[in-house]
VOPAGU-2260 file (C-alpha; in pm, 1 decimal, decimal comma):
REM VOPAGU-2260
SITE   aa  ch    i         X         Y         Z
SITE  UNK   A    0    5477,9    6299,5   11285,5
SITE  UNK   A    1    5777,4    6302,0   11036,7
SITE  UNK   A    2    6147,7    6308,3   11180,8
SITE  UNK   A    3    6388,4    6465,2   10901,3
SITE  UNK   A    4    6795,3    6351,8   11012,9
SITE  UNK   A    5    7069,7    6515,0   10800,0
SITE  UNK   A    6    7434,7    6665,5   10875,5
SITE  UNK   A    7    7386,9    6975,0   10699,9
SITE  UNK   A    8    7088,3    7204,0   10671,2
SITE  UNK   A    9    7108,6    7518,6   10428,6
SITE  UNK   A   10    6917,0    7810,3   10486,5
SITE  UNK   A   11    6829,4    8053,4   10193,7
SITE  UNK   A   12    6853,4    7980,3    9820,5
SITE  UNK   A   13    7022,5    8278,7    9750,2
SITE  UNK   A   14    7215,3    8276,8    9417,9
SITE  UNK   A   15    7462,5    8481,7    9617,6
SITE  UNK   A   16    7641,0    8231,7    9867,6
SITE  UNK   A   17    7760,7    8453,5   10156,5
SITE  UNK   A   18    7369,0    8552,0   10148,0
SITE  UNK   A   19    7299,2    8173,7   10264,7
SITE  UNK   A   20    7341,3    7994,9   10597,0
SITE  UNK   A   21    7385,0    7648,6   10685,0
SITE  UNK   A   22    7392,1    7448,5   10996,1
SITE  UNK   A   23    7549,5    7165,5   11004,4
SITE  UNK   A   24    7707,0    6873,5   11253,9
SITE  UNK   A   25    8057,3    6706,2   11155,1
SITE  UNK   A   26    8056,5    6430,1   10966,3
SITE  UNK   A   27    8163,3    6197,0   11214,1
SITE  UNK   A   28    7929,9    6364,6   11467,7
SITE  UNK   A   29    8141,4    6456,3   11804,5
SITE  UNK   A   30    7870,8    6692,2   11969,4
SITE  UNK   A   31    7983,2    6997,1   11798,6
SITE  UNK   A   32    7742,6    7221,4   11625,8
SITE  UNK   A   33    7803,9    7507,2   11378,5
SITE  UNK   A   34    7694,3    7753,9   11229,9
SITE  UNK   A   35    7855,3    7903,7   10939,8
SITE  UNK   A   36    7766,1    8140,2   10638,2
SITE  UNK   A   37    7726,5    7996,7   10234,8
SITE  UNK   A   38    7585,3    7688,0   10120,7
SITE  UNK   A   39    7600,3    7338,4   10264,1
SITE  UNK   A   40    7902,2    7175,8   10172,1
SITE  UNK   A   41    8063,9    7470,0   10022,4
SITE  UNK   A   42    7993,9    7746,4   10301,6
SITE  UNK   A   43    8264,5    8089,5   10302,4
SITE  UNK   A   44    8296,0    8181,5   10654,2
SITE  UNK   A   45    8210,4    8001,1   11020,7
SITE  UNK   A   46    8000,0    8246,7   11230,6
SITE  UNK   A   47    8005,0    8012,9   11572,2
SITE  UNK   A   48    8011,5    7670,8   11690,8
SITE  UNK   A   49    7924,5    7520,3   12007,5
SITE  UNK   A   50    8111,8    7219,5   12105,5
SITE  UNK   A   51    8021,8    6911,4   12335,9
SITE  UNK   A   52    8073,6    7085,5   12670,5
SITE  UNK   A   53    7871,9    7415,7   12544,7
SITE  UNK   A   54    8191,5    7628,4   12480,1
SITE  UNK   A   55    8076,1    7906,1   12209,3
SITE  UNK   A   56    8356,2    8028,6   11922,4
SITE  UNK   A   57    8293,6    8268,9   11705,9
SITE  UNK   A   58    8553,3    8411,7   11439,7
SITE  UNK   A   59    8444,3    8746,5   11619,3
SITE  UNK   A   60    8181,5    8882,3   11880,9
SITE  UNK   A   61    8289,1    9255,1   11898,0
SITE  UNK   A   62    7941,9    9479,4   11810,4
SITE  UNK   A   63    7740,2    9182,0   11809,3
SITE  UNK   A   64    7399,9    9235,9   12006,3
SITE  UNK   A   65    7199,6    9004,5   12255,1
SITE  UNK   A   66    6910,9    9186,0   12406,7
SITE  UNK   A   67    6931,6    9500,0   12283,5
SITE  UNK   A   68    7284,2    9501,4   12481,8
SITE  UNK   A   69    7596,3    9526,5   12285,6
SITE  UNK   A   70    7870,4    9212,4   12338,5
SITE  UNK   A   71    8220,8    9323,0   12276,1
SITE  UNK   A   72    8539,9    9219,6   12318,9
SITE  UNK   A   73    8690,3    8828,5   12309,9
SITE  UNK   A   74    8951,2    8983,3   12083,3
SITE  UNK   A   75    9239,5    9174,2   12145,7
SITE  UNK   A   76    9267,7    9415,2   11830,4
SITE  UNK   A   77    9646,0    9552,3   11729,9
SITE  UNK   A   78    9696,3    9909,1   11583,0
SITE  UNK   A   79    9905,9    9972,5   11284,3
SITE  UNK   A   80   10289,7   10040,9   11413,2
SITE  UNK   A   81   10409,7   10388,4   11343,3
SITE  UNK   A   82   10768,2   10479,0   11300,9
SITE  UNK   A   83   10868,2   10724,0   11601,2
SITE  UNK   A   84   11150,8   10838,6   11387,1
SITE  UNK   A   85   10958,4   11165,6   11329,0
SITE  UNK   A   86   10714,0   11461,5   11484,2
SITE  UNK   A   87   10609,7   11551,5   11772,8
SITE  UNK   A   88   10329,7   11342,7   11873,3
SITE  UNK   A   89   10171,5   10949,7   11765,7
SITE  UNK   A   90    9810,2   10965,5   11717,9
SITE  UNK   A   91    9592,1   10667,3   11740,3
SITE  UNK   A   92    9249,4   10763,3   11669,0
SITE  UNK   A   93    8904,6   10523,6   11596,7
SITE  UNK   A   94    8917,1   10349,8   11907,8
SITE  UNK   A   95    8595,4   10165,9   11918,4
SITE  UNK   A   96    8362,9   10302,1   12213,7
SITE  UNK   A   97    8366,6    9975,7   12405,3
SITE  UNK   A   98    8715,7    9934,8   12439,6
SITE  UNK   A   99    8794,0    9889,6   12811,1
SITE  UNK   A  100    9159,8    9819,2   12788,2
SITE  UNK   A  101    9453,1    9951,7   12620,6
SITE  UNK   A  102    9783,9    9850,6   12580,7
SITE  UNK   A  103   10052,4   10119,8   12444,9
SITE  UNK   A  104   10410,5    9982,1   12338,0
SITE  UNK   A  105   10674,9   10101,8   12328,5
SITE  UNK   A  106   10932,6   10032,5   12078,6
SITE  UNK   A  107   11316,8   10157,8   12141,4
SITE  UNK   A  108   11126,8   10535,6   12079,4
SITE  UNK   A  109   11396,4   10799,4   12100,7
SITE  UNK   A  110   11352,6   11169,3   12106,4
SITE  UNK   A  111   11549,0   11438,8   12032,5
SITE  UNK   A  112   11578,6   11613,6   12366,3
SITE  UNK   A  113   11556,2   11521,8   12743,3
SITE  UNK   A  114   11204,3   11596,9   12832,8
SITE  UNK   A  115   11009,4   11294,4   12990,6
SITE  UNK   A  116   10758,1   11114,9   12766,9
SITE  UNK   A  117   10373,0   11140,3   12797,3
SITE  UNK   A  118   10048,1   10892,5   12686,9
SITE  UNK   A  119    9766,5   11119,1   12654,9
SITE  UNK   A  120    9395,6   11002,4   12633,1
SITE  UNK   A  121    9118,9   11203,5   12424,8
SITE  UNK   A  122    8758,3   11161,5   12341,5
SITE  UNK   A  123    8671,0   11329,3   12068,3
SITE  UNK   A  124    8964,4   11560,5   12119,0
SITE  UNK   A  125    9334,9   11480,5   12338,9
SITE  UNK   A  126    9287,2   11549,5   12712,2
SITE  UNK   A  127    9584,5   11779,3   12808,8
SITE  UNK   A  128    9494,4   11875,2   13145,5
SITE  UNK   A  129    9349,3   11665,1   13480,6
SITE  UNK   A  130    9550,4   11397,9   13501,5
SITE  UNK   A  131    9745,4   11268,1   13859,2
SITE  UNK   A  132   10045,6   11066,6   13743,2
SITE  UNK   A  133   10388,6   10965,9   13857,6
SITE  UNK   A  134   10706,6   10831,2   13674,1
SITE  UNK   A  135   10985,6   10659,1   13829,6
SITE  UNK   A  136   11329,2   10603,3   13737,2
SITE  UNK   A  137   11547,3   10316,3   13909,7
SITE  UNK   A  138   11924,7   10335,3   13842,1
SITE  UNK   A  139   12021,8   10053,6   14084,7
SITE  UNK   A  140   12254,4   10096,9   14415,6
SITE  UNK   A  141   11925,9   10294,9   14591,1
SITE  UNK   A  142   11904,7   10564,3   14311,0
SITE  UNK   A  143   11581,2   10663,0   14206,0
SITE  UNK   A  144   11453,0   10997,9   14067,0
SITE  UNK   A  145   11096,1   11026,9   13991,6
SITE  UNK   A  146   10874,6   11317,0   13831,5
SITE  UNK   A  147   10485,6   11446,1   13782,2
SITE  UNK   A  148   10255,9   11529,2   13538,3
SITE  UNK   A  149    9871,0   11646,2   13495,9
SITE  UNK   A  150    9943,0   11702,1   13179,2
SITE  UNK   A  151    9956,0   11297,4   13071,9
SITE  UNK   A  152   10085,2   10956,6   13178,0
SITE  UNK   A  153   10436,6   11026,8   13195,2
SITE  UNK   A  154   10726,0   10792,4   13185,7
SITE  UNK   A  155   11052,6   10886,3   13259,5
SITE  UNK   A  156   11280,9   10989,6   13053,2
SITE  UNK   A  157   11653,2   11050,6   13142,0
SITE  UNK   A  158   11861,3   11215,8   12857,1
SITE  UNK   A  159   11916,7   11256,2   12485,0
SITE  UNK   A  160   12051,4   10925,1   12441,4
SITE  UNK   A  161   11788,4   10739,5   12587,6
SITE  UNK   A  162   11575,9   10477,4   12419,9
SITE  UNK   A  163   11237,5   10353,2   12604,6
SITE  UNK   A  164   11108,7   10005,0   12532,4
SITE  UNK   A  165   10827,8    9826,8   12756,4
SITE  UNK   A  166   10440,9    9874,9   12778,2
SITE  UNK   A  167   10172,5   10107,8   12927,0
SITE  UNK   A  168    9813,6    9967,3   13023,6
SITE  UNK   A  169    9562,2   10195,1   13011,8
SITE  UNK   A  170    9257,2   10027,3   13196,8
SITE  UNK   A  171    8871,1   10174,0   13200,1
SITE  UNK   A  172    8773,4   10171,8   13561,9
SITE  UNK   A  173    8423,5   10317,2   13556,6
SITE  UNK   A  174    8207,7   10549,3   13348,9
SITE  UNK   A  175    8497,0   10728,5   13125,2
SITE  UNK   A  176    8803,6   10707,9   13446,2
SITE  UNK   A  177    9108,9   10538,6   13293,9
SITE  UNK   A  178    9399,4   10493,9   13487,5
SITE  UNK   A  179    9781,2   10322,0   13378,1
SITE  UNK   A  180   10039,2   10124,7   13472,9
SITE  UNK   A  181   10395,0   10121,3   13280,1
SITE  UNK   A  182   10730,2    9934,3   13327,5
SITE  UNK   A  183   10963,2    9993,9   13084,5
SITE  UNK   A  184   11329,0    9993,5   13044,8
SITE  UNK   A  185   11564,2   10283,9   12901,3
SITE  UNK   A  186   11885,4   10200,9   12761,1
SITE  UNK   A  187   12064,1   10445,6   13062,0
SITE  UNK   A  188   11930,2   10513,4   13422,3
SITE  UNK   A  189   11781,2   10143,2   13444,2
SITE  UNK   A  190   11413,5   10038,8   13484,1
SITE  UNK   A  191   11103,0   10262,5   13419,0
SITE  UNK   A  192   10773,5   10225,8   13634,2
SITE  UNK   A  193   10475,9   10440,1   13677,1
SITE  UNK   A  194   10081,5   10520,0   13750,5
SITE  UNK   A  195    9815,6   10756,2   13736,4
SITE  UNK   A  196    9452,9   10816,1   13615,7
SITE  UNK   A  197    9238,6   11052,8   13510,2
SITE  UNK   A  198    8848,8   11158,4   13384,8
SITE  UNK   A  199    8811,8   11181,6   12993,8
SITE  UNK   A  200    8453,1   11360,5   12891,2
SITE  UNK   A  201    8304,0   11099,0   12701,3
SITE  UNK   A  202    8421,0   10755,9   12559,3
SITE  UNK   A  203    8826,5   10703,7   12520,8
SITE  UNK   A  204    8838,5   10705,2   12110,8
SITE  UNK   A  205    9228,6   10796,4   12068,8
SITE  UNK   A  206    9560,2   10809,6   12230,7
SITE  UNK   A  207    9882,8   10989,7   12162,9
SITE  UNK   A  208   10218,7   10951,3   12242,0
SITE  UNK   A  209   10402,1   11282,8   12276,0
SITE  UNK   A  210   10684,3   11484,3   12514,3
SITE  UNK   A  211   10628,4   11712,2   12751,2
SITE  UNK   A  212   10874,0   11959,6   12542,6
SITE  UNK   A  213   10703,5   11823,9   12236,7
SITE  UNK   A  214   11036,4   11719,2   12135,6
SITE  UNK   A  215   11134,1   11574,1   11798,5
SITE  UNK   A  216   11118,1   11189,4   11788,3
SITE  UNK   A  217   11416,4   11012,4   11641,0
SITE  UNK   A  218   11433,9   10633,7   11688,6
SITE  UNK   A  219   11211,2   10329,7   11731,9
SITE  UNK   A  220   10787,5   10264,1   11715,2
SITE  UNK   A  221   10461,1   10300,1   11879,4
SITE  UNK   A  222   10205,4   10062,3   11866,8
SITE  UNK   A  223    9881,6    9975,0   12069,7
SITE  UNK   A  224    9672,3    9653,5   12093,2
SITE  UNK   A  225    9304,8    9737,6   12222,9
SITE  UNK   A  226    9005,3    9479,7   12372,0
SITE  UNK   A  227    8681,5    9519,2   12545,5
């Protein structure tokens, strides 16, 4: 029997690096292992590593598969900010299917009316109808107003002058059930909380932020951040 030691091992002899692999230990060994794409000594991109107490890092693991079951998540994933300055609605679409969390925020977003705000879900089209949710306004001294929707999330909104900044989660419950959670703070009428849920047909793959007047936005941004 032979016994073949060496830091590095190379896998492929592809003329094209990033078509190679190479495992390798650290020079000054410290029990970490890793595995990373190119050629030894000159590799282009770490895939994972396992250190000395058996923690796995990876640059990503979203889509990989294990058992013909699909891993996701161990990022959290940020949309592109949009302007609310504009419109009538903010649509983020693409949402990957395995997305079980979303986080909507809300950036000083302005309108140009006085009719409350709403965070509608979609799969392959936006939901409009079948959702149970509640937004609250607090004011302070024991004034509090609140209002309803199945139309979307809503989040209160008090008048023309009013900015909203804060977040909405959005959180997959089971099967395609969503429901949110928002606290948010207006620049009149105080703090902003709220609630609801509601059934989408088929996996959550966009969200808009609208009015329930479809009013004109005028001020601010809308961004999400998503994760499985």
């Amino acid at each position: 029997m032979s016994l073949l030691k060496a830091n590095s091992v190379q896998i492929g002899q592809s003329a094209t690096a990033t078509q190679n692999f190479t495992l390798s230990v650290p020079s000054s060994p410290d029990g970490t292992i890793k595995l990373a794409r190119g050629n030894s000594g000159a590799t282009t991109a770490d895939i994972l590593s396992i250190n000395a107490s058996g923690v796995i890092t990876g640059s990503t693991f979203s889509g990989a598969t294990i058992n013909s079951s699909t891993v996701n998540g161990g990022t959290i994933t940020s949309g592109t900010a949009v302007a609310s300055t504009s419109g009538t609605a903010i649509d983020f679409t693409s949402i990957p299917s395995w997305v079980k969390r979303v986080t909507v925020i809300f950036g000083g977003v302005s309108h140009n009316g006085t009719s409350h705000l709403l965070v509608q879900l979609g799969s392959g089209s936006i939901t409009s109808s079948g959702y149970i949710s509640t937004g609250n306004s607090y004011a302070g001294a024991g004034s509090t107003a609140t209002t309803n929707s199945t139309s979307g999330f809503i989040v209160y909104y008090d008048n023309v002058s009013d900015t909203i900044s804060g977040i909405m989660s959005l959180h997959l419950i089971s099967g395609n059930s969503w429901v949110s959670s928002h606290s948010v703070k207006g620049n009149t009428a105080g703090a902003r909380t709220g609630g609801g849920d509601v059934s989408l047909s088929g996996a959550l793959d966009r969200v808009r932020v609208t009015s329930v007047s479809t009013d004109t936005f005028d001020a601010g941004s809308v961004n999400i951040l998503y994760e499985g």
